[in-house]
GUZANU-209979 format. One record per atom (N, C-alpha, C): atom name; residue in three letters; residue number from 1; x, z, y. Coordinates in nm, 3 decimals, always signed. Atoms other than C-alpha are relative to their C-alpha. Layout:
+-------+---------+-----+---------+---------+---------+
! atomo ! residuo ! num !      c1 !      c3 !      c2 !
+-------+---------+-----+---------+---------+---------+
!    CA !     ala ! NUM !       X !       Z !       Y !
...
+-------+---------+-----+---------+---------+---------+
END
This chain:
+-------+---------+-----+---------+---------+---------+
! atomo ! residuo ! num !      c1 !      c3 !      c2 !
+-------+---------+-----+---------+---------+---------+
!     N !     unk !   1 !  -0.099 !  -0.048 !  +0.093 !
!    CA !     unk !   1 ! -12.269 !  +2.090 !  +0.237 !
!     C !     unk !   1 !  +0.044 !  -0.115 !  -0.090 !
!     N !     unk !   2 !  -0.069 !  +0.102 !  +0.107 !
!    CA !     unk !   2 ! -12.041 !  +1.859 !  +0.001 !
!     C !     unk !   2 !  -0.043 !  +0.005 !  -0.126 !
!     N !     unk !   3 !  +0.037 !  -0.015 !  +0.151 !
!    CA !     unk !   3 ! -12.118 !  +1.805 !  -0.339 !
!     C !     unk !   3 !  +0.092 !  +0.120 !  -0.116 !
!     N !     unk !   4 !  -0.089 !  -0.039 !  +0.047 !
!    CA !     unk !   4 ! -11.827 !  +1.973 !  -0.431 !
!     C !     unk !   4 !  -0.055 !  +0.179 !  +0.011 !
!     N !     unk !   5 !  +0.017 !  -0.151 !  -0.021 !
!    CA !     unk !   5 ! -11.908 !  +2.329 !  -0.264 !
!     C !     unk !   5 !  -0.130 !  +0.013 !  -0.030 !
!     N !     unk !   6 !  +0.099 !  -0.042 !  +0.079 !
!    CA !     unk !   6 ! -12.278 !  +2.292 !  -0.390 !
!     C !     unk !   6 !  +0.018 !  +0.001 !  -0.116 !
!     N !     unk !   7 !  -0.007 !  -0.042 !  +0.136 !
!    CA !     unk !   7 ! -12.169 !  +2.233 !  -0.750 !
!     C !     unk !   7 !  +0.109 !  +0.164 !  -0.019 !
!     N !     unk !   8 !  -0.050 !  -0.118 !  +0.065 !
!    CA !     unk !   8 ! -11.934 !  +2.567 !  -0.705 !
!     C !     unk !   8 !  -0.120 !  +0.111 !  +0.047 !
!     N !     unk !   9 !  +0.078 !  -0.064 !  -0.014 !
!    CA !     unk !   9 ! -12.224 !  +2.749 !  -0.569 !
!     C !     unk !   9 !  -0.104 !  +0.052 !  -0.119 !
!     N !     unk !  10 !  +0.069 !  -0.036 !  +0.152 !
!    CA !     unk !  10 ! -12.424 !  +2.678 !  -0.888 !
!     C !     unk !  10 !  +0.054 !  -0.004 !  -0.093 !
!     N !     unk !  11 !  -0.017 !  -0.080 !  +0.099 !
!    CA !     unk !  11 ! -12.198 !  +2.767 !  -1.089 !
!     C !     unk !  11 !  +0.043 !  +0.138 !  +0.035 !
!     N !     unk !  12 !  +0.026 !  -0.145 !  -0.031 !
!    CA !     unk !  12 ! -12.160 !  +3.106 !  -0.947 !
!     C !     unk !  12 !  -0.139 !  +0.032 !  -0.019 !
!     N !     unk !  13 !  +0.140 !  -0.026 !  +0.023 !
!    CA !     unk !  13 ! -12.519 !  +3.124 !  -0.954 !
!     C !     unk !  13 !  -0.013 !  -0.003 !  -0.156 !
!     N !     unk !  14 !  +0.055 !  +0.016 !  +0.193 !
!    CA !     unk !  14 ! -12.531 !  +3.035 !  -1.371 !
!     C !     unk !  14 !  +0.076 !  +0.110 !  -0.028 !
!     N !     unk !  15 !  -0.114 !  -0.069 !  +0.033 !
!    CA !     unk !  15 ! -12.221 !  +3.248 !  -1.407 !
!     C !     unk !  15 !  +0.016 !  +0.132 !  +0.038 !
!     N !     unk !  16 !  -0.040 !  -0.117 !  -0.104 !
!    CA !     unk !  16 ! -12.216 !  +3.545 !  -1.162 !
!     C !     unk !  16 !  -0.191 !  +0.066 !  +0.004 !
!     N !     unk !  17 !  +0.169 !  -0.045 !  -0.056 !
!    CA !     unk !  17 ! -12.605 !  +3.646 !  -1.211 !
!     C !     unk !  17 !  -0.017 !  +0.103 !  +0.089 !
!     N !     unk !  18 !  -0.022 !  -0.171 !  -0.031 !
!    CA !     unk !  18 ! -12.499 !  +4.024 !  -1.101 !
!     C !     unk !  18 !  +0.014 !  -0.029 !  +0.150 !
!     N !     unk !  19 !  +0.028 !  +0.012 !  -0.118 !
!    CA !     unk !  19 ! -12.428 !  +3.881 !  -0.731 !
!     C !     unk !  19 !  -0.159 !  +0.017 !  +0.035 !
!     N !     unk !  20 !  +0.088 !  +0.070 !  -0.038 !
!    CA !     unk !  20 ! -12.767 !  +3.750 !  -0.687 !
!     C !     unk !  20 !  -0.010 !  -0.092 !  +0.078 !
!     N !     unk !  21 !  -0.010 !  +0.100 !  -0.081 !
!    CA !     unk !  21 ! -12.707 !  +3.456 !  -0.543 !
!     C !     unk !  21 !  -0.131 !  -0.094 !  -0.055 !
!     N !     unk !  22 !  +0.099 !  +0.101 !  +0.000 !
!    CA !     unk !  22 ! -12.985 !  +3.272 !  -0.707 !
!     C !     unk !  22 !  -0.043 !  -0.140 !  +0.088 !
!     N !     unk !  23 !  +0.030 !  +0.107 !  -0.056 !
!    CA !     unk !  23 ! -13.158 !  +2.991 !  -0.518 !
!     C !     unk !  23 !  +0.079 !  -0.041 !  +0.170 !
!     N !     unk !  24 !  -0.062 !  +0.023 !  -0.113 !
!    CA !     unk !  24 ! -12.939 !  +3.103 !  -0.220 !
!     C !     unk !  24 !  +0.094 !  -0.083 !  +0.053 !
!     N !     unk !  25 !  -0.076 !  +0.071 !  -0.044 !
!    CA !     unk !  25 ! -12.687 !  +2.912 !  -0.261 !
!     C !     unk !  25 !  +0.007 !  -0.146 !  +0.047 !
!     N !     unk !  26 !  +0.035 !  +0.119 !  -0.041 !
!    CA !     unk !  26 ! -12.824 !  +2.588 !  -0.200 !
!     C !     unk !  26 !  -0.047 !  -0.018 !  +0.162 !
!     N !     unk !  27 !  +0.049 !  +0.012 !  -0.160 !
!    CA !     unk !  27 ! -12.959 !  +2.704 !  +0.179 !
!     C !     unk !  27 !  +0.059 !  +0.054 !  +0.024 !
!     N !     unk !  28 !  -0.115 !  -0.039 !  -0.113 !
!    CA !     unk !  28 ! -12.646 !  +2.865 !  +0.304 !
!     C !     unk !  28 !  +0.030 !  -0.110 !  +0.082 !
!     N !     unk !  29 !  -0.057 !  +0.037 !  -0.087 !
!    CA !     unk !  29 ! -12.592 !  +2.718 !  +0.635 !
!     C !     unk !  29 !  +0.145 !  -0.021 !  +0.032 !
!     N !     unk !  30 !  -0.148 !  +0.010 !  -0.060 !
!    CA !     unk !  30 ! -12.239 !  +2.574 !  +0.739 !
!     C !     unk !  30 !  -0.007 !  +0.042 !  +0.145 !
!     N !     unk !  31 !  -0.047 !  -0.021 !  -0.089 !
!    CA !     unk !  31 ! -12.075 !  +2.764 !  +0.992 !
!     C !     unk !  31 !  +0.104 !  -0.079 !  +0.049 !
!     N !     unk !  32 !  -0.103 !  +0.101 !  -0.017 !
!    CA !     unk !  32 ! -11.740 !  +2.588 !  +1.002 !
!     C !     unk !  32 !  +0.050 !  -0.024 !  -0.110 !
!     N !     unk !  33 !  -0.097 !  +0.065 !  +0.079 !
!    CA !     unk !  33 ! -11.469 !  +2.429 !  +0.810 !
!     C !     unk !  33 !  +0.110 !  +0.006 !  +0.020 !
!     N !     unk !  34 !  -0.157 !  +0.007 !  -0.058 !
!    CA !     unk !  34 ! -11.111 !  +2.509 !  +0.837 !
!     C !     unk !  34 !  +0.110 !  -0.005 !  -0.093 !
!     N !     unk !  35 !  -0.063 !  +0.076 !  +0.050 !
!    CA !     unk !  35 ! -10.870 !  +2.266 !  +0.691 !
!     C !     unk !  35 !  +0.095 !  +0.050 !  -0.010 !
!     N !     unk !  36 !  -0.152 !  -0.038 !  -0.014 !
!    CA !     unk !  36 ! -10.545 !  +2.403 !  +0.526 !
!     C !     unk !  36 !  +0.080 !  -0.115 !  -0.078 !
!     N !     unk !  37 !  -0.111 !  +0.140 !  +0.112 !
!    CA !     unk !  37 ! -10.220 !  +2.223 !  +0.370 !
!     C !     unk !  37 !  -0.032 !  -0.044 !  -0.111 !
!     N !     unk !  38 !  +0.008 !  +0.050 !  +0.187 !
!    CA !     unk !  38 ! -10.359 !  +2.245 !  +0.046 !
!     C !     unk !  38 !  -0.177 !  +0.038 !  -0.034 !
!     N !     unk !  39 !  +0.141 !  +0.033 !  -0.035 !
!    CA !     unk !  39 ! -10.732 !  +2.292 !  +0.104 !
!     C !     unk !  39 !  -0.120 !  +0.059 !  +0.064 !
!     N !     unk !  40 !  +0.117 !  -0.033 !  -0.086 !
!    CA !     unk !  40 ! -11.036 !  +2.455 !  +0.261 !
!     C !     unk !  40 !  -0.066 !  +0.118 !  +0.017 !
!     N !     unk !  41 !  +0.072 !  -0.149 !  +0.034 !
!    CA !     unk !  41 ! -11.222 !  +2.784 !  +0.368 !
!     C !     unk !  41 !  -0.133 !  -0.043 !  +0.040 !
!     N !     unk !  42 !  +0.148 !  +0.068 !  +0.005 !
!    CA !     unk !  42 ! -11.620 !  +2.662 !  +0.402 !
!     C !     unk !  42 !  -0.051 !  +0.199 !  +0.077 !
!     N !     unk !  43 !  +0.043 !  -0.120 !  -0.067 !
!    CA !     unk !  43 ! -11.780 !  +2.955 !  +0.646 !
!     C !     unk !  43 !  -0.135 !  +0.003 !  -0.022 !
!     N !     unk !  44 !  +0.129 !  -0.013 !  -0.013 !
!    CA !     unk !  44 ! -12.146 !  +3.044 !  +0.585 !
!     C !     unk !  44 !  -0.057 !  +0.069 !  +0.145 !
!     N !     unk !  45 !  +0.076 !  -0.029 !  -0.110 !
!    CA !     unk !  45 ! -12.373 !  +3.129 !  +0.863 !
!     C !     unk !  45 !  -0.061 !  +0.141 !  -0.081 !
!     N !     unk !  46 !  +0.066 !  -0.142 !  +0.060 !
!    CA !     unk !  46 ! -12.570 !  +3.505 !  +0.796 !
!     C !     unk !  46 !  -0.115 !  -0.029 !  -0.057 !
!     N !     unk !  47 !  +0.100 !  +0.065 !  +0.029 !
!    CA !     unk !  47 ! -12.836 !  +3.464 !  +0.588 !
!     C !     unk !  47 !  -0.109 !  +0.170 !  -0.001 !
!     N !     unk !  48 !  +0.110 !  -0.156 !  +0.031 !
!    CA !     unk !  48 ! -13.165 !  +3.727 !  +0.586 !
!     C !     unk !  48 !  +0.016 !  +0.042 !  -0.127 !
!     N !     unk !  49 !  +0.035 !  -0.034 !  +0.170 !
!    CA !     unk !  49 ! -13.126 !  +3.725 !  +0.204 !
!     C !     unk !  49 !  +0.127 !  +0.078 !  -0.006 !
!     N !     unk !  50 !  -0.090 !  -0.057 !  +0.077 !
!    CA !     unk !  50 ! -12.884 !  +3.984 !  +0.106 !
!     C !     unk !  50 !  +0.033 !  +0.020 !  -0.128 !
!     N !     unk !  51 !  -0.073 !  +0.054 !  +0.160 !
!    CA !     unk !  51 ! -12.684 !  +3.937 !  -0.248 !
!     C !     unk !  51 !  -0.001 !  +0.150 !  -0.046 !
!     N !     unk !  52 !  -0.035 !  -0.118 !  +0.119 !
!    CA !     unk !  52 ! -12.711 !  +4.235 !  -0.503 !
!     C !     unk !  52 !  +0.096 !  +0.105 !  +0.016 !
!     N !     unk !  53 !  -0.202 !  -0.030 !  +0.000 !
!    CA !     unk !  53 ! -12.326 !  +4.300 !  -0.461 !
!     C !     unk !  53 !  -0.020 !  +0.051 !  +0.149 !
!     N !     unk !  54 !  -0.016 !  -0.048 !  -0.062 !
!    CA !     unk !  54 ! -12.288 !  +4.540 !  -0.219 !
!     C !     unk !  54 !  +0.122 !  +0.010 !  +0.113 !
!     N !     unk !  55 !  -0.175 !  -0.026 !  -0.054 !
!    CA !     unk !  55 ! -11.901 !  +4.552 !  -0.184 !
!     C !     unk !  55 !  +0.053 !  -0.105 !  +0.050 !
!     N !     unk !  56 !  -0.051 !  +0.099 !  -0.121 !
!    CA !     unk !  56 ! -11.695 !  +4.374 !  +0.029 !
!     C !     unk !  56 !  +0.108 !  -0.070 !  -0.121 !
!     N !     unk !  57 !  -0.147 !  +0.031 !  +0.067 !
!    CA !     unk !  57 ! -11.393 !  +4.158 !  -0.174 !
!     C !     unk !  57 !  -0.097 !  -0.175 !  -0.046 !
!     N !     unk !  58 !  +0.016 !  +0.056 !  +0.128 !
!    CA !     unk !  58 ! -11.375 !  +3.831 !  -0.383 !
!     C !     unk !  58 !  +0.000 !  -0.046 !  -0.115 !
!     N !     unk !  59 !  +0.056 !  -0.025 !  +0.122 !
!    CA !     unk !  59 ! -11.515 !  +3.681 !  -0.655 !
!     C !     unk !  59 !  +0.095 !  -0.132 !  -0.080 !
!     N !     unk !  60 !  -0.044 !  +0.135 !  +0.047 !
!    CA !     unk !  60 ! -11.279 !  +3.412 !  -0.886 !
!     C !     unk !  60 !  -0.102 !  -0.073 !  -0.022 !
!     N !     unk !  61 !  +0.090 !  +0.099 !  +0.056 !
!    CA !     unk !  61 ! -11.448 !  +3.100 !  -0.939 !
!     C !     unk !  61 !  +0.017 !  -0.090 !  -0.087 !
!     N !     unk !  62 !  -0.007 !  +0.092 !  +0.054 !
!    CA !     unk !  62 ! -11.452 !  +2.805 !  -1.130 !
!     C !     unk !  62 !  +0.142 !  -0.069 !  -0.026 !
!     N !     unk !  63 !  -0.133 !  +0.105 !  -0.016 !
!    CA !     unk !  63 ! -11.070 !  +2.587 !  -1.191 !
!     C !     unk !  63 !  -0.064 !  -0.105 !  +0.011 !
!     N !     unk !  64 !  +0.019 !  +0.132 !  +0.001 !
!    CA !     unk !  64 ! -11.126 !  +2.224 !  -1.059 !
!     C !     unk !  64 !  +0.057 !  -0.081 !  -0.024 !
!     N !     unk !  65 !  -0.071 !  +0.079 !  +0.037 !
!    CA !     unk !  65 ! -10.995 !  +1.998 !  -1.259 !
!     C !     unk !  65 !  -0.080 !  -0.167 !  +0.124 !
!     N !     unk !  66 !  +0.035 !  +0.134 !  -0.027 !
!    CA !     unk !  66 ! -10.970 !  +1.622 !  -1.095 !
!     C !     unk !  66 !  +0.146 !  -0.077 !  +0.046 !
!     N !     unk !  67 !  -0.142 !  +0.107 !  -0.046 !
!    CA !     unk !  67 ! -10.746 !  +1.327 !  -1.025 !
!     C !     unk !  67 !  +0.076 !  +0.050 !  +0.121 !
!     N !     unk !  68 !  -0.011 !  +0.088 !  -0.159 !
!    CA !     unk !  68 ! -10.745 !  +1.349 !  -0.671 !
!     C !     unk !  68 !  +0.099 !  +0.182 !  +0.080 !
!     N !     unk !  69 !  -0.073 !  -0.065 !  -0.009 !
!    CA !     unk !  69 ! -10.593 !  +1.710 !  -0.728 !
!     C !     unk !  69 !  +0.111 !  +0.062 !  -0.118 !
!     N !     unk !  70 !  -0.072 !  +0.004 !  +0.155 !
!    CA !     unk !  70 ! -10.304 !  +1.678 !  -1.041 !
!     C !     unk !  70 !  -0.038 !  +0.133 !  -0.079 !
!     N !     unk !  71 !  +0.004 !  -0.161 !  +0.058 !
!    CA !     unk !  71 ! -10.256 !  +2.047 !  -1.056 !
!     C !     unk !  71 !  -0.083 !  +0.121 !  -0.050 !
!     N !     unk !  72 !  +0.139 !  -0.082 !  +0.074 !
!    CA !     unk !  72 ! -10.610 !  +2.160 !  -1.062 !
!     C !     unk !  72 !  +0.002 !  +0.071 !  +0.158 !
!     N !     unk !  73 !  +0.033 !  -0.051 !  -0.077 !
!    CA !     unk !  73 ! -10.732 !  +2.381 !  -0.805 !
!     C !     unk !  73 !  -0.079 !  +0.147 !  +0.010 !
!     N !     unk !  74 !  +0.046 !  -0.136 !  -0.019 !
!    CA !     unk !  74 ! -10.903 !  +2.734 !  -0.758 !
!     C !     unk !  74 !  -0.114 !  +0.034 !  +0.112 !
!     N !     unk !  75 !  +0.077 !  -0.037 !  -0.033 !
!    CA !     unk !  75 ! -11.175 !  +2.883 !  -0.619 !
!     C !     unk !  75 !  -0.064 !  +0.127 !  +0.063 !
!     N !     unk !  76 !  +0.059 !  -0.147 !  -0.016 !
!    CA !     unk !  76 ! -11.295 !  +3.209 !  -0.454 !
!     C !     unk !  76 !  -0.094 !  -0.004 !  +0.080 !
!     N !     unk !  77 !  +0.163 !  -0.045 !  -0.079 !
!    CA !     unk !  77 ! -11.640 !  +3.317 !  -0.299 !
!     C !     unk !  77 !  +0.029 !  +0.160 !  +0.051 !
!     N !     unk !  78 !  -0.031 !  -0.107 !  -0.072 !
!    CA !     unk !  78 ! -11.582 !  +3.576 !  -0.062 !
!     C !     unk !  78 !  -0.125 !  +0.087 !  +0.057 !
!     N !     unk !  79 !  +0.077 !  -0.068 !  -0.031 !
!    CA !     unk !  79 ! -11.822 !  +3.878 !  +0.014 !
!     C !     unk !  79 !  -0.035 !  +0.084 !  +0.123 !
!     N !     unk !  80 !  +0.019 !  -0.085 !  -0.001 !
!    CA !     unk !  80 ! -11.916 !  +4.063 !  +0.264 !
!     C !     unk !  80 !  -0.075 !  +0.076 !  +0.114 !
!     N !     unk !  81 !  +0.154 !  -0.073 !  -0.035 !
!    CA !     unk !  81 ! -12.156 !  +4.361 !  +0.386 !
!     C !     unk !  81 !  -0.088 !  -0.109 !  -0.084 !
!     N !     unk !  82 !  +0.147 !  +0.080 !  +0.070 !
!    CA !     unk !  82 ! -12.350 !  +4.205 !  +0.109 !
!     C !     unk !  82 !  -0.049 !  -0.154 !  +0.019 !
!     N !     unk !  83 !  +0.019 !  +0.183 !  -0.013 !
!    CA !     unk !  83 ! -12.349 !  +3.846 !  +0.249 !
!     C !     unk !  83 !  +0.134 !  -0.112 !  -0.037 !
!     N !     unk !  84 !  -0.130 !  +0.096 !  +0.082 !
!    CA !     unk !  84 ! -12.153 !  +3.522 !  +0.105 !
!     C !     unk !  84 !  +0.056 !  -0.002 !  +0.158 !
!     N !     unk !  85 !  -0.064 !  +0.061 !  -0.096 !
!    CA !     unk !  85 ! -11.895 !  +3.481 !  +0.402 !
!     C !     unk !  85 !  +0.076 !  -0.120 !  +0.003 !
!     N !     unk !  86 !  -0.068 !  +0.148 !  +0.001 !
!    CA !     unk !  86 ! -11.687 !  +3.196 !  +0.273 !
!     C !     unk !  86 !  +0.031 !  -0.009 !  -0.124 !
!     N !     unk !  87 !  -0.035 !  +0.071 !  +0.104 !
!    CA !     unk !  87 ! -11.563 !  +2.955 !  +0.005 !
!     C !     unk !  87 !  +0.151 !  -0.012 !  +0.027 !
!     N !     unk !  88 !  -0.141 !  +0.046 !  -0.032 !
!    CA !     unk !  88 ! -11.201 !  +2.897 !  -0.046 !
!     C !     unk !  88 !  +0.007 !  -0.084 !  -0.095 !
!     N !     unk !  89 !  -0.053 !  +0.071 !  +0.124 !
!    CA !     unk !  89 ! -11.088 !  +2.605 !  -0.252 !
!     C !     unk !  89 !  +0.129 !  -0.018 !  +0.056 !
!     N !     unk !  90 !  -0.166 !  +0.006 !  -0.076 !
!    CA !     unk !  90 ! -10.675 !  +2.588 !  -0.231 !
!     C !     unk !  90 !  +0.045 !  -0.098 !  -0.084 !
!     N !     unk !  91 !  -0.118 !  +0.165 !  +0.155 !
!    CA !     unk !  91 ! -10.486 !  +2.290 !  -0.508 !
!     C !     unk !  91 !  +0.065 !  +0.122 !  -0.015 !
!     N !     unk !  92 !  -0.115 !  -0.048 !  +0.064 !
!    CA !     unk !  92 ! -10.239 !  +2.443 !  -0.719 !
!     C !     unk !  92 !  +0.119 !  -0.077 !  +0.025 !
!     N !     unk !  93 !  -0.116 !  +0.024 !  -0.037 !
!    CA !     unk !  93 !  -9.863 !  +2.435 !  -0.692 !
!     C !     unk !  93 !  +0.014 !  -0.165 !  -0.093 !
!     N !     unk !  94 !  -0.025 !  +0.160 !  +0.085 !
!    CA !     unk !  94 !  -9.773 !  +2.017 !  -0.754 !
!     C !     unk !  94 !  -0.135 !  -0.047 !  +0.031 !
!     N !     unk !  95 !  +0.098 !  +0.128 !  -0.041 !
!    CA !     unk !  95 ! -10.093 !  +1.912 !  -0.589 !
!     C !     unk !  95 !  -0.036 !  -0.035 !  +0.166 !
!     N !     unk !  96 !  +0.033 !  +0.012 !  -0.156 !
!    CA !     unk !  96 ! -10.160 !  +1.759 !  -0.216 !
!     C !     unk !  96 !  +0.000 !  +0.055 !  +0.048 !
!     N !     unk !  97 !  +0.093 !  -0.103 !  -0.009 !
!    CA !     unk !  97 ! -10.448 !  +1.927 !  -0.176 !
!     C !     unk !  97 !  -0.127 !  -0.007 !  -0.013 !
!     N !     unk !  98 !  +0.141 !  +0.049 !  +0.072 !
!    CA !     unk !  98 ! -10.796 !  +1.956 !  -0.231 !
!     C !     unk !  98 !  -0.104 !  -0.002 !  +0.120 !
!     N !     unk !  99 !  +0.082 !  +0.027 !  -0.098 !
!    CA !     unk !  99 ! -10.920 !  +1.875 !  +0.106 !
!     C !     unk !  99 !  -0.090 !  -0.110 !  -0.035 !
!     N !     unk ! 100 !  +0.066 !  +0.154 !  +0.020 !
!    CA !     unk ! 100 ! -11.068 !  +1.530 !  -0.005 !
!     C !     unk ! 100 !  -0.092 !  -0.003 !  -0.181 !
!     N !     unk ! 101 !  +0.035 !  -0.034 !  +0.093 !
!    CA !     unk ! 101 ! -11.183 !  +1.638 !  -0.341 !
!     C !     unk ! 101 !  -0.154 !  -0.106 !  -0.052 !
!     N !     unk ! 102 !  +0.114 !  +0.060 !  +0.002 !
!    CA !     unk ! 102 ! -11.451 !  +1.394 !  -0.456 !
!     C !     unk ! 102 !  -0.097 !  -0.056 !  -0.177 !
!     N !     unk ! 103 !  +0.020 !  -0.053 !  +0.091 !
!    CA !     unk ! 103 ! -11.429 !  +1.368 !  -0.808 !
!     C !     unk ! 103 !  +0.058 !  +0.079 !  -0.069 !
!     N !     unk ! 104 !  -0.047 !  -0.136 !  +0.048 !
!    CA !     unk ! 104 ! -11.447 !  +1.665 !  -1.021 !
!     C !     unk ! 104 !  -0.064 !  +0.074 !  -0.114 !
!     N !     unk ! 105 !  +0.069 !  -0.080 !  +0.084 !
!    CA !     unk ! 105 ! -11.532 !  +1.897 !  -1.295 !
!     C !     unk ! 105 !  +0.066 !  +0.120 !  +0.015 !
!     N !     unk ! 106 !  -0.033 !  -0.167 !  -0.007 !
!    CA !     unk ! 106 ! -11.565 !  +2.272 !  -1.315 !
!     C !     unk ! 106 !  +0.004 !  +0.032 !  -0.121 !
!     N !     unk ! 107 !  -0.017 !  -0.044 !  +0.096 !
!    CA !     unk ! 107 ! -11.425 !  +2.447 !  -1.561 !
!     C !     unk ! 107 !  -0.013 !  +0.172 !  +0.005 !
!     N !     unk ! 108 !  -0.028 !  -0.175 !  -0.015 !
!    CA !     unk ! 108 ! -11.393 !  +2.838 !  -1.664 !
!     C !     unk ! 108 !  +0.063 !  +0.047 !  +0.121 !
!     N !     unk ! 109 !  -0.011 !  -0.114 !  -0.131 !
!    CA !     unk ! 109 ! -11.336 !  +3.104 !  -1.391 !
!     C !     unk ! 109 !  +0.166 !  -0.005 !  +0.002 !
!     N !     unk ! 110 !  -0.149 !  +0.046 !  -0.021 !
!    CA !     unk ! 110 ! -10.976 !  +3.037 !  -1.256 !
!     C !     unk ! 110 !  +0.070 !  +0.196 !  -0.044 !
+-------+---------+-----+---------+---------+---------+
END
């Protein structure tokens, strides 16, 4: 996993206690990676640990501010039957994209 999608993992984990994502998010397995115009959906593999959160939908995450995307960027953690299925990070309108993302800070829940 990138540095990038482990630091949004823990902050869903500091932020989102009510999932239960706890220590999980650091041993989700990559399934795939599939590259859009403006940036990325990160696939988890199934994990035995099922998350708190029952319901299917997702969850906003973090805004990423950084150079390398002007506009900032966005975040969602997607649910479901109870397991994380994927990450989305997309750029905002006026940026690349946030495929390459390398430095960064997380801010409040987009």
């Amino acid at each position: 996993m990138t540095e990038l999608e482990l630091s949004i993992l823990k902050w869903y984990t500091e932020r989102h206690r009510e999932i239960g994502l706890g220590g999980l998010g650091s041993s989700l397995d990559v399934l795939r990676r599939e590259i859009t115009e403006i940036g990325f959906f990160t696939y988890f593999k199934d994990s035995d640990l099922p998350l708190r959160i029952g319901k299917n939908g997702c969850i906003p995450g973090p805004f990423i501010h950084s150079s390398q995307a002007p506009s900032g960027a966005m975040t969602l953690l997607c649910i479901r039957d109870g397991k994380v299925e994927y990450l989305e990070v997309a750029a905002l309108e006026g940026s690349e994209n946030a495929n390459s993302i390398e430095d960064f800070e997380l801010g409040d829940e987009f």
